[in-house]
N, C-alpha and C positions, 0 to 999 in steps of 0.2 A: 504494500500500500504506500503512494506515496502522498508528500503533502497534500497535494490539492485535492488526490481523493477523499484526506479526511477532513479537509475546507470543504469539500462537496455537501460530504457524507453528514456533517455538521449545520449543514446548509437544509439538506431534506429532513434533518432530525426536526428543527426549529421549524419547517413548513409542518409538515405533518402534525408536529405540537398543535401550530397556531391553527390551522386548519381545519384538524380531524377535532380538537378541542371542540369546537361551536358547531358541527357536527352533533357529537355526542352529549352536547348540554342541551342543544336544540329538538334534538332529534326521542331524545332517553331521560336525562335526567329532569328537565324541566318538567314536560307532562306526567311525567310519572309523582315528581313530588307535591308539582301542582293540583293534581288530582288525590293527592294524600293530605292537601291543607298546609303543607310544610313549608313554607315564606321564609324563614327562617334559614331551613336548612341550602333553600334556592340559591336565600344571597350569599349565604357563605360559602356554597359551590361556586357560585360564580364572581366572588374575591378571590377566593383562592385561585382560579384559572384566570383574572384578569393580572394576579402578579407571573404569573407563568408566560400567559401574553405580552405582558413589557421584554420579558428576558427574552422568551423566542423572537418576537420584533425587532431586538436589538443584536443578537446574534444573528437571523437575516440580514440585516442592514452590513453587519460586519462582515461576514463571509460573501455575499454577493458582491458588494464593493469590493473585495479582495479577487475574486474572480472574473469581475471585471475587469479589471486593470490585468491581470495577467493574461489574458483572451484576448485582451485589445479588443474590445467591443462596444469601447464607448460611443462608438460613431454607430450603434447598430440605430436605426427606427425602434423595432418594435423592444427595443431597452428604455427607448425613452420613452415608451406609452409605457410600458412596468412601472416602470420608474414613476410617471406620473399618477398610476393609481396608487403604487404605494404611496404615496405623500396622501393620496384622496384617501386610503384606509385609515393613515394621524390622523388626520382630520374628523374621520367620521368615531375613529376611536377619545379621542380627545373631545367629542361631540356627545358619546355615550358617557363620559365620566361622567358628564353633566347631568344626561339624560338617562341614567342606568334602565329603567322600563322601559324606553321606548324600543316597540317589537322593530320597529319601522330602520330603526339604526343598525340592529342587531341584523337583521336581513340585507340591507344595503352592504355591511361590513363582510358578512357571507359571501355574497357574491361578489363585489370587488376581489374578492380572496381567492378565490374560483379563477376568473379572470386572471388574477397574476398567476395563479400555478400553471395556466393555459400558455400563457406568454412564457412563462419560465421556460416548459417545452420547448417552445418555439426555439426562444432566443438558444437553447443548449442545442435543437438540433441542426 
């Protein structure tokens, strides 16, 4: 293995985290405790994976930029439309701090997130 595999490898760990997270809180854990009355236990699944969230974002942030720069791919297009929905994900996550209930964010953030793993393909293939 060499470095950049494990820049990669580090790279798909922090997607998957941030990804398959709101996935599985969306998808498993909200309905199910929301239909148990559990409000409680909700928000504290979902602090707990919003701090999980800053460090996968932030180790994203860090390994793609490093894989850029080593690819020489700053000049690609469809890096700078990634690029640009990442910054639209801050934004809408930095919108949710505000807004923690709004479904409307949490859905918006989903798919922008989609979109970048789509682009991620791309730009790698």
């Amino acid at each position: 293995m060499t470095f950049w595999n494990g820049v990669l490898w580090l790279h798909l760990l922090a997607m998957a985290f941030f990804v398959g997270g709101q996935l599985m809180l969306a998808a498993v854990v909200v309905p199910v405790l929301r239909g148990a009355g559990e409000r409680t236990a909700i928000q504290a699944a979902a602090r707990r994976f919003g701090v999980g969230t800053l460090i996968a974002f932030a180790v994203l942030i860090l390994t793609g930029t490093a894989m850029a720069s080593h690819l020489h791919r700053w000049g690609d297009s469809t890096l700078h439309v990634k690029l640009g929905l990442v910054a639209l994900v801050g934004i809408l996550i930095g919108a949710h701090l505000r807004r923690p209930r709004s479904r409307a964010l949490d859905g918006a953030i989903f798919l922008v997130s989609l979109a970048i793993v789509w682009l991620g393909i791309v730009v790698a293939g």
